[in-house]
C-alpha positions in Angstrom: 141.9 51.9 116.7 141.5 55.7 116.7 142.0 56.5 120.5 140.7 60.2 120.0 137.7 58.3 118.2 137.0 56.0 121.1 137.5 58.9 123.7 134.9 61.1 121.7 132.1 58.3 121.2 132.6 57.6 125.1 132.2 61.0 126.1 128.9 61.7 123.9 127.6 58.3 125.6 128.6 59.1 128.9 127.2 62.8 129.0 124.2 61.7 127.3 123.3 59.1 129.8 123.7 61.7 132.7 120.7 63.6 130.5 119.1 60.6 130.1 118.6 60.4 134.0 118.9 63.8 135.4 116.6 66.8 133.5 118.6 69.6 135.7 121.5 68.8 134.2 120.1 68.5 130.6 118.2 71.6 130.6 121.5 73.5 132.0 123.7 72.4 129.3 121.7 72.0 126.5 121.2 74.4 123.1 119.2 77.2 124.3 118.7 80.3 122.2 117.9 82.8 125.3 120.4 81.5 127.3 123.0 81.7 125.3 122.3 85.1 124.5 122.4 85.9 127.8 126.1 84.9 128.3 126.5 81.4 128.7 128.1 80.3 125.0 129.2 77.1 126.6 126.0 75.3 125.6 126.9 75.8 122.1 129.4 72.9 122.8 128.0 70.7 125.6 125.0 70.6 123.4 126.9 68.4 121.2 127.0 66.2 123.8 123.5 65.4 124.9 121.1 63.1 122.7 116.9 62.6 122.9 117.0 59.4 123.3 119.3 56.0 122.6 118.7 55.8 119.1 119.6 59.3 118.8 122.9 58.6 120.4 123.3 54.8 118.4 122.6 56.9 115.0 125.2 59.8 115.4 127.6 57.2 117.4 127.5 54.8 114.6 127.8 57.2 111.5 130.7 58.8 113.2 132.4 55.3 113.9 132.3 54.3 110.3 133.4 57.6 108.9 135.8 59.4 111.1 138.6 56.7 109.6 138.4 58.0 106.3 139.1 61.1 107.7 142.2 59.9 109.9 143.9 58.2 107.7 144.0 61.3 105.0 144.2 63.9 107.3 145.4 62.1 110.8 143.7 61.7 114.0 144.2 65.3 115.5 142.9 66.9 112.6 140.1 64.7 112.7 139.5 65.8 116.6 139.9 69.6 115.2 136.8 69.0 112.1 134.7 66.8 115.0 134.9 70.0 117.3 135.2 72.9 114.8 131.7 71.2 113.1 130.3 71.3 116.3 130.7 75.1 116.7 129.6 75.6 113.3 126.5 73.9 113.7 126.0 75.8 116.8 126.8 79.5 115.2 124.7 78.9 112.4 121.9 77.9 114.2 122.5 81.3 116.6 122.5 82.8 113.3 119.7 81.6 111.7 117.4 81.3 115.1 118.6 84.2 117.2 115.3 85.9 117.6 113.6 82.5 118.9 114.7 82.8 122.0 112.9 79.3 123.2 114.7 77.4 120.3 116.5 74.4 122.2 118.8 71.8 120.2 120.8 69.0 121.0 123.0 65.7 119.4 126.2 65.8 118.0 124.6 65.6 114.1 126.6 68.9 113.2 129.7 67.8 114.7 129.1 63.6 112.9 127.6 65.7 109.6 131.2 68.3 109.3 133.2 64.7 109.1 130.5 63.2 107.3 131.0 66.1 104.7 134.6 66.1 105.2 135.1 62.4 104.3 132.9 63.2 101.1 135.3 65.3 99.9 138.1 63.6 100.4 136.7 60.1 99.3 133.4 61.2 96.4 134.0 57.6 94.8 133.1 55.7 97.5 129.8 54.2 97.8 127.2 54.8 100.2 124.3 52.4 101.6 121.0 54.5 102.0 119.2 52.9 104.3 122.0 50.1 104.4 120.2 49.0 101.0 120.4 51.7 98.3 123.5 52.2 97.0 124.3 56.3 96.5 127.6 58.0 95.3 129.0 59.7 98.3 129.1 63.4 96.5 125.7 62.7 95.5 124.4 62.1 98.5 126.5 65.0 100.4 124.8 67.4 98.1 120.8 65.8 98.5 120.9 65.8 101.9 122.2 69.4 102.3 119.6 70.3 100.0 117.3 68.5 102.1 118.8 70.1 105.1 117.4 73.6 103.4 114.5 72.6 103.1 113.8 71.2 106.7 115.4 74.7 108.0 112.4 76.2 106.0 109.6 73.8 106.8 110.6 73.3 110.2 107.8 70.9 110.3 110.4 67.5 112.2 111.9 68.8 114.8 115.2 67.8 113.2 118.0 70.9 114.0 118.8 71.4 110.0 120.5 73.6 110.7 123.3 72.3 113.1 123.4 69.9 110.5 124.1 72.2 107.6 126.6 74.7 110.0 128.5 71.5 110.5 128.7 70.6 106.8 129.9 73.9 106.2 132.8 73.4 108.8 134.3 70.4 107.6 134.0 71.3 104.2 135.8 74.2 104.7 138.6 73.2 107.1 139.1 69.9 104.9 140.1 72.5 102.0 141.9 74.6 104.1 144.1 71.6 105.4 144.2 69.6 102.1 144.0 72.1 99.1 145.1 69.5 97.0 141.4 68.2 96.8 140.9 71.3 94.6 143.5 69.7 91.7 142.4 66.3 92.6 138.6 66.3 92.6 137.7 69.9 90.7 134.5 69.2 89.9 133.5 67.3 93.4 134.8 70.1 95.1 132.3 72.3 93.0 129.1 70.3 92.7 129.4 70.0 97.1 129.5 73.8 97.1 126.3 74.6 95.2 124.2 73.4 98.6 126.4 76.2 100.7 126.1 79.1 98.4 122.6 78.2 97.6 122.1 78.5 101.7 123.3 82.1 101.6 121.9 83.1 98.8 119.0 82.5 100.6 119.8 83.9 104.1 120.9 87.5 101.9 117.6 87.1 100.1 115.9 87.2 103.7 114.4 83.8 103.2 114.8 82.5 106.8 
């Protein structure tokens, strides 16, 4: 069992379950555009550490559990700590980025952090199989590239209250440090590698084109 795993899930439950009970503490350390602004760039992590509600926890708990392994045993367990927190601060820059005249815009949930080894996993496993819905069966790279497309789309409807864009800022993170540490996935799986960009440069084509 993956110790840095285990001490990761444990932490998200634990901090979460202060939040769950005390609001002062939540509203202090959660994502919040004006604060953060105003100096206090610490939220952009402890945010990753606070959930809504249990589901929210179970479903970013749970999707980390069963992917971070793919992850350590390509990469190893300290680079899978350095994509879990590096995703995080993605998330958290992009949505600064992208949302940095709202200055009410609050987030929480470690979605970017889970999504940037999600992605990260994808890349370097695109055979395997995923359940949708634990029912539909979905090639991994398929489904990496749908759901950042869907991702766009939420950051541009912003109609769900889902933080998209944490989401895709993590994505981007553990695609990019995956590469960076494993290169080889550029020989290996060429076109994978590719078809999982298109969502990323389709994002900043966007953001140059003013569309957010």
């Amino acid at each position: 069992m993956n110790t840095f795993l285990i001490a990761i899930i444990v932490a998200n439950i634990l901090f979460s379950y202060k939040g769950f009970n005390d609001s002062s503490f939540f509203r202090k350390y959660e994502f919040h555009i004006g604060r953060i602004r105003s100096g206090e760039q610490i939220r952009m992590i402890t945010s990753g550490f606070l959930h809504a509600d249990l589901g929210h926890l179970a479903f970013n708990m749970i999707t980390l559990f069963f992917f971070a392994p793919v992850v350590s045993s390509y990469l190893g367990n300290l680079m899978f700590v350095i994509i879990y927190f590096a995703s995080l601060i993605f998330g958290s820059l992009l949505t600064l980025v992208i949302h940095k005249n709202e200055y009410n815009y609050r987030a929480i949930g470690a979605s970017g952090a889970v999504t940037g080894v999600l992605y990260s996993a994808i890349l370097l496993r695109p055979d395997m199989m995923l359940g949708i819905f634990f029912v539909i069966p979905m090639p991994a790279y398929v489904f990496g590239i749908l759901y950042l497309l869907y991702s766009i789309y939420g950051m541009k409807a912003k109609n769900d209250g889902i933080g998209h864009t944490a989401h895709f800022g993590g994505a981007i993170g553990g695609y990019l440090i995956t590469l960076l540490v494993y290169p080889d996935l550029l020989v290996l799986h060429p076109l994978m590698v590719s078809l999982l960009t298109i969502p990323i440069v389709l994002l900043f084509i966007l953001i140059k084109m003013k569309k957010f």
